[in-house]
ChimeraX commands (.cxc) that place a marker at each C-alpha (Angstrom):
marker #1 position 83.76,-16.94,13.68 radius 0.5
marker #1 position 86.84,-18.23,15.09 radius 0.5
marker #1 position 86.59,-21.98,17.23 radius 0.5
marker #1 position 87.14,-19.17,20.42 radius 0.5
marker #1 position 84.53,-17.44,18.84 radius 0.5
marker #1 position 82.44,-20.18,18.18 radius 0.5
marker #1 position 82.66,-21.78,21.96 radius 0.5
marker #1 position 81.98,-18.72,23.86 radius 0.5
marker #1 position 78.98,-17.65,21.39 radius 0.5
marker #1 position 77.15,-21.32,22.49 radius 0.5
marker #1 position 78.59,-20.63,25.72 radius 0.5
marker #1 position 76.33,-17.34,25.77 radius 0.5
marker #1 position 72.84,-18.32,24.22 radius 0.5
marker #1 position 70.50,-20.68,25.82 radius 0.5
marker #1 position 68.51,-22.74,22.97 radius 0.5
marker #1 position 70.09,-24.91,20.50 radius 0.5
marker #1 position 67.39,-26.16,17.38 radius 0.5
marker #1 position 68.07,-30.39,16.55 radius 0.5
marker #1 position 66.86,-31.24,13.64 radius 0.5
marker #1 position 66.51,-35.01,13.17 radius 0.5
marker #1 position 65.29,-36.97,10.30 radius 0.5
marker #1 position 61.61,-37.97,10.89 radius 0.5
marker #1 position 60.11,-41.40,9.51 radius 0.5
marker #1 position 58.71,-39.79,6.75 radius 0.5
marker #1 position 61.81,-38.35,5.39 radius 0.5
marker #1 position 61.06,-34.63,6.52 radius 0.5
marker #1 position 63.09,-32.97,8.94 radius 0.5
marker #1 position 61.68,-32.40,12.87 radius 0.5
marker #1 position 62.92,-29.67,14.32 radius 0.5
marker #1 position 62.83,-29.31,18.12 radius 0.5
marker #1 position 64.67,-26.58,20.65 radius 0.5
marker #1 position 66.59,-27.56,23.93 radius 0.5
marker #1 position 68.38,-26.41,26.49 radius 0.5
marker #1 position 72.20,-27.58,26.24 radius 0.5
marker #1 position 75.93,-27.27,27.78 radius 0.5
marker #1 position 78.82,-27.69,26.38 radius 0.5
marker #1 position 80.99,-30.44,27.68 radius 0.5
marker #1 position 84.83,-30.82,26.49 radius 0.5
marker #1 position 83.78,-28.54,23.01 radius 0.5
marker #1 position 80.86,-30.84,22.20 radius 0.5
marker #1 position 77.00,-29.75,22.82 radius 0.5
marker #1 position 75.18,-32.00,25.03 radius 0.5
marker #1 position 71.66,-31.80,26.00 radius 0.5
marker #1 position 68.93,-34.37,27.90 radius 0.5
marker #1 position 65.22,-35.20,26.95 radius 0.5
marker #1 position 62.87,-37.98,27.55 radius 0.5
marker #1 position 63.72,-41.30,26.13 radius 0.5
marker #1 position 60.82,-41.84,24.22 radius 0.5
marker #1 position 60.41,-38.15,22.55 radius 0.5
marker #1 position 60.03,-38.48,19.11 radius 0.5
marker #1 position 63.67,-36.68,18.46 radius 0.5
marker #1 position 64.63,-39.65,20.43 radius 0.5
marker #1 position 63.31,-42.43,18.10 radius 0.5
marker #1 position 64.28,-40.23,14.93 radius 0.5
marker #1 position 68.22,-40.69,16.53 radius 0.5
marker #1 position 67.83,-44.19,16.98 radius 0.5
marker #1 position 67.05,-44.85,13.36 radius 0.5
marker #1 position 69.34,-42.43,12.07 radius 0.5
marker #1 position 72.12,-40.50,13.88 radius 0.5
marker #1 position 72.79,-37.78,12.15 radius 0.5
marker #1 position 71.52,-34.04,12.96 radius 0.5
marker #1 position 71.66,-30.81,12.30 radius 0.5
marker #1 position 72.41,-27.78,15.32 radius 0.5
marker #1 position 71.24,-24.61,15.04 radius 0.5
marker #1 position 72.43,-21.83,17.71 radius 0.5
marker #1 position 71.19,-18.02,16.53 radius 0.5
marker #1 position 71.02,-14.97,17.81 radius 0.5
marker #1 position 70.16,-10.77,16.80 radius 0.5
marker #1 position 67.27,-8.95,16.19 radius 0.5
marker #1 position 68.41,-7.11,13.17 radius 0.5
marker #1 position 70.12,-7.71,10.02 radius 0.5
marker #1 position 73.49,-6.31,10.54 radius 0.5
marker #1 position 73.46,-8.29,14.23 radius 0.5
marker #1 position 72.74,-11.47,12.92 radius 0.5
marker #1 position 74.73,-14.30,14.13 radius 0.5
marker #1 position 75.03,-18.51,14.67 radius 0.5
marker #1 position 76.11,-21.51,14.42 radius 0.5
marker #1 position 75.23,-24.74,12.43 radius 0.5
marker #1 position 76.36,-28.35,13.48 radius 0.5
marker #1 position 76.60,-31.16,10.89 radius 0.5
marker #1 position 76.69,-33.89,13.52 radius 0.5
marker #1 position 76.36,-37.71,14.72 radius 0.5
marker #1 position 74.04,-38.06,18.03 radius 0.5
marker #1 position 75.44,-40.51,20.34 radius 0.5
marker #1 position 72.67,-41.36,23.10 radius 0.5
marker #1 position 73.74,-42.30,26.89 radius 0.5
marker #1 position 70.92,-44.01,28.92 radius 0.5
marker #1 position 73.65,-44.77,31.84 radius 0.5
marker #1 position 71.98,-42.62,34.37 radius 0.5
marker #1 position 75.33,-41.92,35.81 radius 0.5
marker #1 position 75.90,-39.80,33.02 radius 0.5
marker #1 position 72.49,-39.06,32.37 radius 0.5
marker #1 position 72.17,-37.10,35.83 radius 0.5
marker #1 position 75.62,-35.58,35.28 radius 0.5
marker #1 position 74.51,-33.72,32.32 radius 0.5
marker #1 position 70.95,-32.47,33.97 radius 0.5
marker #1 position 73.10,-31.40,36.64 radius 0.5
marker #1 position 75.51,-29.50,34.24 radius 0.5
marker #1 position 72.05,-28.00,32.75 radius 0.5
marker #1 position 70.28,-27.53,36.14 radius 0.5
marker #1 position 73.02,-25.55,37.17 radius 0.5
marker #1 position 73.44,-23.36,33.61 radius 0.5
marker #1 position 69.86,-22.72,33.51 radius 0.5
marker #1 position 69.26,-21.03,37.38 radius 0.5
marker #1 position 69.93,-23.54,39.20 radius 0.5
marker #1 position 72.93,-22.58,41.37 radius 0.5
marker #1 position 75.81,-24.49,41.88 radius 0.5
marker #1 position 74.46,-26.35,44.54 radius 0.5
marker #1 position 71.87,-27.86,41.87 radius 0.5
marker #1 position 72.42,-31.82,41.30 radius 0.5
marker #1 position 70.85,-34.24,39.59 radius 0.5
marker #1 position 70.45,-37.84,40.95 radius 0.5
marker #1 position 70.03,-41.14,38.80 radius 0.5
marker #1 position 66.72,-41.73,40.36 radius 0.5
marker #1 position 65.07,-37.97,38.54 radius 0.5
marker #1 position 66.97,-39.45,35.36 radius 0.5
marker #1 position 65.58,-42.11,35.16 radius 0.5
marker #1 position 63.17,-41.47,32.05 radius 0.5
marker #1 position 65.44,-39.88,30.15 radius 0.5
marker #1 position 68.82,-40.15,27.91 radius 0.5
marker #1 position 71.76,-38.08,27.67 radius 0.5
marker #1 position 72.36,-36.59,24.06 radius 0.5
marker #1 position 76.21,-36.13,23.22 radius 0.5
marker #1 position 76.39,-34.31,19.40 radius 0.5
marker #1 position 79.47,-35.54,18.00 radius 0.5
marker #1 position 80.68,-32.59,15.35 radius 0.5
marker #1 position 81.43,-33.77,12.29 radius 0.5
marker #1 position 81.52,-29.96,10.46 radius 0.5
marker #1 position 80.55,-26.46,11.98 radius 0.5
marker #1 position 79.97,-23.61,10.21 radius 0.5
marker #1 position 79.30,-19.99,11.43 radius 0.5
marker #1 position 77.95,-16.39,10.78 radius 0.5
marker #1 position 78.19,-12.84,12.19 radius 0.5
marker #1 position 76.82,-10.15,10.53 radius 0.5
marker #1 position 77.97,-7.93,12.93 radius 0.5
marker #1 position 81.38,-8.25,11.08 radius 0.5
marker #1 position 80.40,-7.69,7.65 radius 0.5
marker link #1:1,2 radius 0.2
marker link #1:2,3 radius 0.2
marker link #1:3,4 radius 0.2
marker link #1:4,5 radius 0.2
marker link #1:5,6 radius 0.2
marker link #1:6,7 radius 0.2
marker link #1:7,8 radius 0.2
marker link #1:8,9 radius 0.2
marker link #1:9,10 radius 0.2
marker link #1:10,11 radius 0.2
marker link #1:11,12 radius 0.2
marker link #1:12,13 radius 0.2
marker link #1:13,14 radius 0.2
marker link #1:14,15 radius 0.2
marker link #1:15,16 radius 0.2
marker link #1:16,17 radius 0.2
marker link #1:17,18 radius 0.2
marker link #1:18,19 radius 0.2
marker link #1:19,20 radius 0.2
marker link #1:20,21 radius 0.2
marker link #1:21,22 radius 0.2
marker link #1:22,23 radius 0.2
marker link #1:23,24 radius 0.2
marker link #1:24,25 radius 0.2
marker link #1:25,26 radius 0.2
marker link #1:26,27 radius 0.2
marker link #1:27,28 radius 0.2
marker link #1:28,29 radius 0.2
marker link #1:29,30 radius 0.2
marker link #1:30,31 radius 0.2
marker link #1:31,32 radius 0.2
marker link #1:32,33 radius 0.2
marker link #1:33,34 radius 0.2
marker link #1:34,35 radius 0.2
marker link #1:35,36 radius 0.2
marker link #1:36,37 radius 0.2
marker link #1:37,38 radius 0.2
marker link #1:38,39 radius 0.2
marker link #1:39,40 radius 0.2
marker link #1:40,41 radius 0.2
marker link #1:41,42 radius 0.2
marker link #1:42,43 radius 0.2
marker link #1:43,44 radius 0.2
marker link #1:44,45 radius 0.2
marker link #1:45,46 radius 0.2
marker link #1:46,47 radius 0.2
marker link #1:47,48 radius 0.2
marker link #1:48,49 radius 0.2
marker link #1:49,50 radius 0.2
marker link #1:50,51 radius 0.2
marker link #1:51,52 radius 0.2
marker link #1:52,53 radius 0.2
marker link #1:53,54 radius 0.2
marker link #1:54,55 radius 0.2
marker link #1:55,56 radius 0.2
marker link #1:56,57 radius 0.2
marker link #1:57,58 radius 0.2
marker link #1:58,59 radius 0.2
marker link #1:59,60 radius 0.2
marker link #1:60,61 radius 0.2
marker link #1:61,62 radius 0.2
marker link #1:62,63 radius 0.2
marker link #1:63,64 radius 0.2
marker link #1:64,65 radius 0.2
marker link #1:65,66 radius 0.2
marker link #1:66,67 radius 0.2
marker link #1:67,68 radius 0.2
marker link #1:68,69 radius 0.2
marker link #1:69,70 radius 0.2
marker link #1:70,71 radius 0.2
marker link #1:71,72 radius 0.2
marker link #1:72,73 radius 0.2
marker link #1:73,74 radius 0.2
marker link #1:74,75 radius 0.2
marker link #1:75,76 radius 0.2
marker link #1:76,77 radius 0.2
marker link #1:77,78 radius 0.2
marker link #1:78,79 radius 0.2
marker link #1:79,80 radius 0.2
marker link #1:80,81 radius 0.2
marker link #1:81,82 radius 0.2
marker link #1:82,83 radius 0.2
marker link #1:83,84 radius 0.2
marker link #1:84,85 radius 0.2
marker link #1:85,86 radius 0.2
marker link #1:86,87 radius 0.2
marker link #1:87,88 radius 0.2
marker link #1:88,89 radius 0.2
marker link #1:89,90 radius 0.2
marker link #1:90,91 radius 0.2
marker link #1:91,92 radius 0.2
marker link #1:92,93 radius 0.2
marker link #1:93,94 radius 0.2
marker link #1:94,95 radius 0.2
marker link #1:95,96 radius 0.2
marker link #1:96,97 radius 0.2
marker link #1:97,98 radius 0.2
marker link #1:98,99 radius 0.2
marker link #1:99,100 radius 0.2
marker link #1:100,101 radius 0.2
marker link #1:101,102 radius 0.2
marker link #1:102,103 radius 0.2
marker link #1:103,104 radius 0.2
marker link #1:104,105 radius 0.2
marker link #1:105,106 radius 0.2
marker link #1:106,107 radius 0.2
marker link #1:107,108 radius 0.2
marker link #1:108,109 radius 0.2
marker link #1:109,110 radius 0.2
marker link #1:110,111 radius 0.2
marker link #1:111,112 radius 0.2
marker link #1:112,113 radius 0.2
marker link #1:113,114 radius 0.2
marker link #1:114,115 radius 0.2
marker link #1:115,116 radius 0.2
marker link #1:116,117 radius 0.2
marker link #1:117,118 radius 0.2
marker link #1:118,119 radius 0.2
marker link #1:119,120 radius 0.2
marker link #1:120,121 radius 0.2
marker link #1:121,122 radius 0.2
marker link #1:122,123 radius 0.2
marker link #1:123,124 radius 0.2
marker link #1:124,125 radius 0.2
marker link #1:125,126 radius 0.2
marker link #1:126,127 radius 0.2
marker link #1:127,128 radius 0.2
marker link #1:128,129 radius 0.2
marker link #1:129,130 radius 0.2
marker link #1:130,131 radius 0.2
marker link #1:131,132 radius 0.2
marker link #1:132,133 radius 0.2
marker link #1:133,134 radius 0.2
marker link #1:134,135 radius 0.2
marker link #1:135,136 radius 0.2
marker link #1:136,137 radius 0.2
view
């Protein structure tokens, strides 16, 4: 896929797949919501989730975005990436408002600092990206 391709294709789907590196080496793979802010995919979750604590001790993660049913409409999107984590709940509530607001919230849906609170602001830094569509092949 082309980057175009690429941003309106996460821009379309709903659940992105983290996989972080778990204490005991193995990878832990969990799905959540996202947006995408400025090209990068952001996403919030409770500060003390276990993704959380894998970050902390390492980083670096892998994205998965995929979509189709069959073969030939197979399609996605893999992240190589770096994890920075906000706890500012300024930008904390910014992003569950940008998410409140993808997922059915309306545009009147807003997040304050106060509902953030327990949770941290995910911002995957890209470091590669590579895609697939079968649907060209």
């Amino acid at each position: 896929m082309t980057h175009e391709e690429v941003l309106a294709f996460l821009d379309a789907e709903r659940v992105l797949t983290v996989a972080t590196i778990g204490r005991d080496g193995f990878p832990h793979l969990m799905p959540l919501w996202y947006v995408v802010r400025d090209g990068e995919c952001w996403a919030w979750t409770y500060a003390k989730s276990q993704k959380v604590r894998n970050l902390e001790r390492d980083a670096r993660c892998t994205l998965q975005v995929e979509a189709g049913e069959t073969y030939g409409e197979l399609r996605g999107v893999m992240i190589k990436a770096a994890c920075a984590i906000h706890h500012d709940p300024e930008i904390v509530a910014a992003v569950g408002t940008d998410l409140a607001r993808r997922y059915g919230g309306g545009d009147d849906a807003h997040v304050t600092p106060a509902q953030a609170s327990k949770r941290v602001a995910l911002q995957f830094v890209a470091a590669s990206v590579a895609s697939w569509d079968h649907r060209k092949l």
